[in-house]
C-alpha positions as CSV (number, residue, x, y, z in Angstrom):
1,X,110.4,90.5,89.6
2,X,112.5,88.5,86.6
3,X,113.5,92.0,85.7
4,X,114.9,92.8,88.9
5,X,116.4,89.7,88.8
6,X,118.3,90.5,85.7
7,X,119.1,93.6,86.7
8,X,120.8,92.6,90.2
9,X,122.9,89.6,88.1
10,X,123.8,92.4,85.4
11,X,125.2,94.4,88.7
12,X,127.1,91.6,90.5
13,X,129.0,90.1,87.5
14,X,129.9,94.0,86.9
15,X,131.0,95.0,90.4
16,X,132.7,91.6,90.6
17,X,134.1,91.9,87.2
18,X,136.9,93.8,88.8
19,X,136.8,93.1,92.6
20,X,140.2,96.3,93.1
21,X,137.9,99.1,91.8
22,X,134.2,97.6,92.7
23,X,132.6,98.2,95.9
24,X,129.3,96.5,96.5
25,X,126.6,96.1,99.7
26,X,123.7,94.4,100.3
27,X,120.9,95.3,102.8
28,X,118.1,93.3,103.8
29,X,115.5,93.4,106.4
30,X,112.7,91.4,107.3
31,X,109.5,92.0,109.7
32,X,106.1,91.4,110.9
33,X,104.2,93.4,113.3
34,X,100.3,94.4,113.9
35,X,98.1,97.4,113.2
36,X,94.9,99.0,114.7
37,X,94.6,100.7,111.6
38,X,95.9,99.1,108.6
39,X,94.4,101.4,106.2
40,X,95.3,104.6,108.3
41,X,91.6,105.7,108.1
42,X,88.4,106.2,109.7
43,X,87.4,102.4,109.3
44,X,89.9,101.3,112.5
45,X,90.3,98.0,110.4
46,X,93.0,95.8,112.4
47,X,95.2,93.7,111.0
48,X,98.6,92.2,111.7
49,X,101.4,92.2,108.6
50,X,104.8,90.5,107.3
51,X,107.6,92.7,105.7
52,X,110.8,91.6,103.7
53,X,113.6,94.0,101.7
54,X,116.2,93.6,99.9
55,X,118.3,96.0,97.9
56,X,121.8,95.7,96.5
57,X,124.3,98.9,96.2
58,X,127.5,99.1,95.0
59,X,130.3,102.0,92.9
60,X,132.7,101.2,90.4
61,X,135.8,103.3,89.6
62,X,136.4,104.4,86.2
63,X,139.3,106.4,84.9
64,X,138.1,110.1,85.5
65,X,134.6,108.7,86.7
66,X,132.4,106.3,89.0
67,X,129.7,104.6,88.7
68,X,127.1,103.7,91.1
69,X,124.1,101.8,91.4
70,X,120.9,100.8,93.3
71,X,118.5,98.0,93.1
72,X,116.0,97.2,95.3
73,X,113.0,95.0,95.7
74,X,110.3,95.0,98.8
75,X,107.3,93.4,99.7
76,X,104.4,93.8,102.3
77,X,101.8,91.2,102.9
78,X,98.5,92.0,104.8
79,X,96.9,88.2,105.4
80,X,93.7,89.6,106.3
81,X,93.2,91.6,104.0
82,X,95.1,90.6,101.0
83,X,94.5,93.1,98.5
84,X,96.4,96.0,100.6
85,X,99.7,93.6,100.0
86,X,102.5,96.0,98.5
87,X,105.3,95.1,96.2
88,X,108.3,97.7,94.7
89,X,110.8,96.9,92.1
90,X,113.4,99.5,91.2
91,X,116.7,100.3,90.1
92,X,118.4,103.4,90.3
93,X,122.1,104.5,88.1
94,X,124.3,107.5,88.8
95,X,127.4,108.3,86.8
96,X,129.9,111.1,87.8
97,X,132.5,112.6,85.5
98,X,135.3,114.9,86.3
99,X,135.1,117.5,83.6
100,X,138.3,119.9,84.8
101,X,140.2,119.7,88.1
102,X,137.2,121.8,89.9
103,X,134.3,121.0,87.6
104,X,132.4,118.1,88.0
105,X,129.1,116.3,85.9
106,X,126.6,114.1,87.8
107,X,124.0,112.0,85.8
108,X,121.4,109.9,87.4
109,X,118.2,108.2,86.8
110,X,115.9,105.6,88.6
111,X,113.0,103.5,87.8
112,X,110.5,101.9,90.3
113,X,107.4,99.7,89.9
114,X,104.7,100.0,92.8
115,X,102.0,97.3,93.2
116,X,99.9,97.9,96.1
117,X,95.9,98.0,97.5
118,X,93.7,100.0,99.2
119,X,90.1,100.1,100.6
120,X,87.5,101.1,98.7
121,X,84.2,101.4,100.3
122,X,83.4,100.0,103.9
123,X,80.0,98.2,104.0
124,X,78.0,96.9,106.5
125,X,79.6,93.0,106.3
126,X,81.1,93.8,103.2
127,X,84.6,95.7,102.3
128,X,85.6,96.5,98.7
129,X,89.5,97.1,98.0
130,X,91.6,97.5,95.2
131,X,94.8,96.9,93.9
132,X,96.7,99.1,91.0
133,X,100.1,99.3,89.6
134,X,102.3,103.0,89.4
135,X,105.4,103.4,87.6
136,X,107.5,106.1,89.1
137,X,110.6,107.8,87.0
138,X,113.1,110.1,87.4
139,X,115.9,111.5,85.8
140,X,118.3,114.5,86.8
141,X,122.0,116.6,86.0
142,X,124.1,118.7,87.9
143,X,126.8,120.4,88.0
144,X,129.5,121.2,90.1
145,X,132.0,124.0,90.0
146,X,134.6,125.0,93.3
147,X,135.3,129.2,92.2
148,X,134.9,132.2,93.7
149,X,136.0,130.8,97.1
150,X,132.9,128.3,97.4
151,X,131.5,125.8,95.9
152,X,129.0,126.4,93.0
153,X,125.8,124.2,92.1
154,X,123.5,123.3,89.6
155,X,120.9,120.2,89.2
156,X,117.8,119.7,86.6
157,X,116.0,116.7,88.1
158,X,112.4,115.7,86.3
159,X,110.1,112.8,88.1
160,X,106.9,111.5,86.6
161,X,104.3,109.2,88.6
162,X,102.2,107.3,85.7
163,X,99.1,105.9,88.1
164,X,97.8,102.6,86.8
165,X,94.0,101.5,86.8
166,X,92.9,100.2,90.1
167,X,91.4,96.4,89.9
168,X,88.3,95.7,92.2
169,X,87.9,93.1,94.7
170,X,84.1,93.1,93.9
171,X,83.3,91.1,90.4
172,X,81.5,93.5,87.9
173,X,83.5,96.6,88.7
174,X,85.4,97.8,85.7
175,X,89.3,98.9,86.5
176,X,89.2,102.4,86.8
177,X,92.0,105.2,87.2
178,X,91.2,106.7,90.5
179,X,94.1,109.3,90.7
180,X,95.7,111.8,88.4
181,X,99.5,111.0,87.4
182,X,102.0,114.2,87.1
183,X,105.6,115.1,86.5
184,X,107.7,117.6,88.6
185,X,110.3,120.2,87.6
186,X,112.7,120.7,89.6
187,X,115.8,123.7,89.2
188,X,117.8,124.5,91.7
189,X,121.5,126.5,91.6
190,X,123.2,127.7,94.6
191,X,126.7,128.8,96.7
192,X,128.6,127.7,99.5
193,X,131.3,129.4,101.0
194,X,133.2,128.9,104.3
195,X,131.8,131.5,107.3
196,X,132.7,132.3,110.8
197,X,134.0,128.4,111.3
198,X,131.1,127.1,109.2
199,X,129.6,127.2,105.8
200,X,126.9,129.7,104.7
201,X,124.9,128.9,101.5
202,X,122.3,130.5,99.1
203,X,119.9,128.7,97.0
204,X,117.7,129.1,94.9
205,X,114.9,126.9,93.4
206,X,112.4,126.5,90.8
207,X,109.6,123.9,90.6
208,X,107.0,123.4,88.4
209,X,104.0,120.5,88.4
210,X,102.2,119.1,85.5
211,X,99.7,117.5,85.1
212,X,98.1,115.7,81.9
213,X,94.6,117.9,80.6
214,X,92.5,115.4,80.3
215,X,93.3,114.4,84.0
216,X,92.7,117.9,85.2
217,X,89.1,117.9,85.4
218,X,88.5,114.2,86.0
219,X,90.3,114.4,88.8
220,X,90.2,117.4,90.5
221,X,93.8,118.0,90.4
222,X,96.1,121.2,88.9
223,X,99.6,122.6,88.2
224,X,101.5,125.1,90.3
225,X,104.5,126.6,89.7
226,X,106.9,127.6,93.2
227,X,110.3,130.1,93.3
228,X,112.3,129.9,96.4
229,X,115.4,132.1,98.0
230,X,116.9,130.6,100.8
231,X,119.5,131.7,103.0
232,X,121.6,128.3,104.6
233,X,124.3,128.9,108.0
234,X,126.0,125.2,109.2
235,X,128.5,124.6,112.1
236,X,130.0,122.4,114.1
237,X,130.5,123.4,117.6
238,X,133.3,122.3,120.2
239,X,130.5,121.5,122.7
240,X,129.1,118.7,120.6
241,X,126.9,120.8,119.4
242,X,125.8,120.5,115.0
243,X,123.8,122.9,114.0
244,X,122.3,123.4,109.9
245,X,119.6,126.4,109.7
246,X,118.1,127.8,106.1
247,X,115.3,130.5,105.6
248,X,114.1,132.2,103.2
249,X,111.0,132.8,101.1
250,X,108.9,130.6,98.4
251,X,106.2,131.9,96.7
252,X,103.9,130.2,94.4
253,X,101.7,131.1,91.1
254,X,98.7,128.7,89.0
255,X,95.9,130.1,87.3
256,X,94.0,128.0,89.4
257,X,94.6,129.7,92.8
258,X,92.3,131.7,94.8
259,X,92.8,135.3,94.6
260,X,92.5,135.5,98.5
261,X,95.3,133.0,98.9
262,X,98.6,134.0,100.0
263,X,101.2,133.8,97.6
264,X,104.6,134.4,99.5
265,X,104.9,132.2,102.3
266,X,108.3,131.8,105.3
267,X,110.6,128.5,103.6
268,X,112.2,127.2,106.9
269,X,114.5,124.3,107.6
270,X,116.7,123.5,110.5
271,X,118.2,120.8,112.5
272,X,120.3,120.8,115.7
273,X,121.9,117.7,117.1
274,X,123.4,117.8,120.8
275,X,125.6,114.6,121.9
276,X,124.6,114.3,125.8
277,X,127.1,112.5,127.9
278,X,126.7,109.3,128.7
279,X,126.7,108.2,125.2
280,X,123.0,110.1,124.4
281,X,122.3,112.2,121.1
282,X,119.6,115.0,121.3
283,X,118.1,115.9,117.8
284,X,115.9,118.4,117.5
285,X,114.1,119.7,113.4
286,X,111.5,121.7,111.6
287,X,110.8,122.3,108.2
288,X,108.1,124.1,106.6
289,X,107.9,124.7,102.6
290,X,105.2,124.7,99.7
291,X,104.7,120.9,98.4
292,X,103.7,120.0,94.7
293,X,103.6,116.3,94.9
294,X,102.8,113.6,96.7
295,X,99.5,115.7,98.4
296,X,96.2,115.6,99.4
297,X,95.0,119.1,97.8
298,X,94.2,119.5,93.9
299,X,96.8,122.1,94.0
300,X,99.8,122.5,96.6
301,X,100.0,122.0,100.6
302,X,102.1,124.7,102.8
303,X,103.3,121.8,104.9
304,X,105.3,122.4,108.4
305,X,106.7,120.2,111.0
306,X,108.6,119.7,114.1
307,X,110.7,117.0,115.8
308,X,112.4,115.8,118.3
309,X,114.3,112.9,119.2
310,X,116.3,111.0,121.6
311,X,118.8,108.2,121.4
312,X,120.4,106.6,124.6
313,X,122.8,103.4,124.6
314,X,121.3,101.8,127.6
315,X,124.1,98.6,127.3
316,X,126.7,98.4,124.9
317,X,124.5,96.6,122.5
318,X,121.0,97.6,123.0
319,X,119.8,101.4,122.4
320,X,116.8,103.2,123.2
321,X,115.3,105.8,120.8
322,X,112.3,108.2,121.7
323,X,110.9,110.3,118.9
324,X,107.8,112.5,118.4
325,X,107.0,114.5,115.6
326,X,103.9,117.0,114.7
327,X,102.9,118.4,111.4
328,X,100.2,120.6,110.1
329,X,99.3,120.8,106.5
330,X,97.0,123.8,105.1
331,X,95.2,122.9,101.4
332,X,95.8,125.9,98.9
333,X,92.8,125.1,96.4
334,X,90.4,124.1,99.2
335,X,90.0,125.9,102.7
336,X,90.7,123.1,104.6
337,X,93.7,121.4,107.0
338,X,95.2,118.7,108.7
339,X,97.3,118.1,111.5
340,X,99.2,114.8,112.6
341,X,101.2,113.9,115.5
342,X,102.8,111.0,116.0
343,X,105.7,109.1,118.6
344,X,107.5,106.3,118.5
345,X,109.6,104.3,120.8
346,X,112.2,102.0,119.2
347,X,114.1,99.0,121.2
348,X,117.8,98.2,118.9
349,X,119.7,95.2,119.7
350,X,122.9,94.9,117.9
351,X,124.3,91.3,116.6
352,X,127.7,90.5,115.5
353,X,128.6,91.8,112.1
354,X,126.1,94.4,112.1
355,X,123.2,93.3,112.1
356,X,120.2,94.5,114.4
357,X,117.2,93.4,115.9
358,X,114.9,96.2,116.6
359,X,111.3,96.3,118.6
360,X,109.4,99.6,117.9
361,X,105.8,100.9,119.2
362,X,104.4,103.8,117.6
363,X,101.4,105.7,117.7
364,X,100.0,108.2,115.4
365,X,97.1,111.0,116.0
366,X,95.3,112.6,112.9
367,X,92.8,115.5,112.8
368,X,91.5,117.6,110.0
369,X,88.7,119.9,109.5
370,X,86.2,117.2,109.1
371,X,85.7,115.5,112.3
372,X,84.2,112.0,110.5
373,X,87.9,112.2,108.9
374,X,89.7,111.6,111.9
375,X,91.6,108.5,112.8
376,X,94.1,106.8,115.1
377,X,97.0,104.2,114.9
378,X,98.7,102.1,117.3
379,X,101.4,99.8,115.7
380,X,103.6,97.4,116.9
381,X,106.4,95.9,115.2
382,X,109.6,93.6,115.4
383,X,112.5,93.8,112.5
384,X,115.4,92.3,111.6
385,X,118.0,94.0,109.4
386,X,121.9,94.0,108.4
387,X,124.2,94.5,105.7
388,X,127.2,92.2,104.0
């Protein structure tokens, strides 16, 4: 925290060095609410919570440049159950430089610190939790070029999650790592052109996971590599009507994948958004692609989804939002999947000078192919949130 400190002084005397070509924005936004199930699992463990954030944003005009920045700090406390409170620190920097009149260099990088807790083991009249520290990183360049009637596009972005040993609640328990760590590769070029009153775009990407040897068999987890080819189409139509669609194909290798496993698998992402009279917005989205990180498999998830939402100004300051959203997950290394659906229904109020008030219910289904796995939420939640 006394480095985030530091940090967000370093950024205020610099964007207030020179008040003509700064620009500068802090958000905040404060909480509480109450869980059926805090831990998301199948323990149904109850607990109410407190939330608080507060991140600082802000650019700075150079001559033939800008510079922007990022620093954030959040924190969650769980009174019952103290040692699933979570804390981030983190900063992120971007720097863009214009090489030529159509060429232009983008360099970024970000740091973030995560303290947070978990459950263990659920005894009869005893729980055992644990806290742990991660340090995620990530660093990336692209390129930008406008030829050949489009625009042109190149980024290297590389992101490591270092997982930290995980303290016990339960005296005599040595801290242990629980999880393997990893890094991600990502490559990804592309082009996009104007088409039929809209932009049409090809991409295509390159990812690769890592993951440390002697973590490989401790923890049951692997690399993969994954090549996609997409095809991208986005308009705007006179009816109110937005519409972005991409397909394409994504196929994935590791010498640690089944040989009955498909390899080639549909890459699909699309969004339409339809503003209804009476001052309503219709959005409607699914995805589905091959995921490396942030998974439950050893190896890779072919994760898709669908959503849909609704937004409806009901006064002139309060707005009702309905959302519901269902996704399915199948494992690659293990035969095995998930499937989650979840809804939400969010009350906004808005106060002068932007700020909002917002009461939101949500409830959240989970089902996999291990019945004992399965687990429900119902949350409830009030926040509080603005800018200046």
């Amino acid at each position: 925290m006394r480095f985030l400190g530091g940090l967000l002084c370093a950024a205020s005397i610099l964007a207030w060095h020179n008040p003509t070509e700064a620009d500068s924005t802090v958000d905040y936004k404060v909480g509480m609410g109450w869980s059926s199930n805090i831990f998301q699992d199948p323990t149904q463990l109850s607990a109410a919570f407190g939330e608080a954030k507060l991140a600082l944003r802000g650019s700075l005009a150079l001559e033939d440049s800008q510079l922007a920045y990022a620093l954030s700090t959040s924190a969650r406390r769980v009174p019952k159950y103290r040692f699933a409170d979570q804390r981030t620190a983190g900063f992120e920097v971007g720097y863009a430089y214009d090489v030529g009149k159509a060429v232009k260099l983008t360099l970024k990088g970000g740091l973030e610190r995560r303290r947070n807790g978990d459950l263990f083991l659920a005894l009869p009249g005893a729980l055992i939790g644990y806290r742990k520290d991660d340090v995620f990183a990530t660093a990336s360049a692209g390129l930008t070029a406008d030829h050949w009637g489009g625009r042109n596009h190149l980024t290297a972005a590389l992101s490591n999650l270092d997982r930290g040993k995980a303290h016990f609640t339960l005296t005599g328990l040595k801290p242990t790592q629980l999880e393997a760590g990893y890094s991600l590769l990502d490559v990804t070029g592309g082009h996009i052109r104007p088409l039929l009153s809209g932009e049409v775009g090809a991409t295509l990407q390159y990812r690769a996971s890592h993951i440390a040897g002697a973590e490989r068999k401790t923890f049951g987890r692997f690399p993969a590599e994954t090549l996609r080819g997409s095809l991208a189409y986005g308009r705007v139509y006179g009816n109110g009507i937005t519409l972005m669609a991409e397909a394409g194909v994504v196929g994935i290798t590791s010498p640690h994948l089944g040989e009955t496993v498909e390899r080639a698998r549909p890459f699909l992402k699309g969004e339409v958004t339809w503003q209804l009279p009476h001052k309503a917005v219709l959005k409607a989205k699914l995805a589905r692609d091959l995921q490396l990180a942030d998974i439950d498999d050893p190896l890779a998830e072919d994760m898709r989804m669908i959503g849909l939402s609704l937004e409806k100004a009901v006064t002139e300051k309060l707005t009702l939002t309905l959302a519901y959203e269902q996704a399915y997950s199948d494992w690659l290394y293990y035969d095995y999947r998930t499937r989650t659906k979840s809804a939400a229904a969010t009350l906004t109020y808005r106060l002068p000078r932007g700020a909002t008030v917002a009461l939101e219910y949500s409830h959240l289904v989970r089902r996999e192919n291990d019945k004992a796995a399965d687990f429900t939420v119902d949350g409830l939640a009030v926040r509080f949130a603005g800018s200046f």
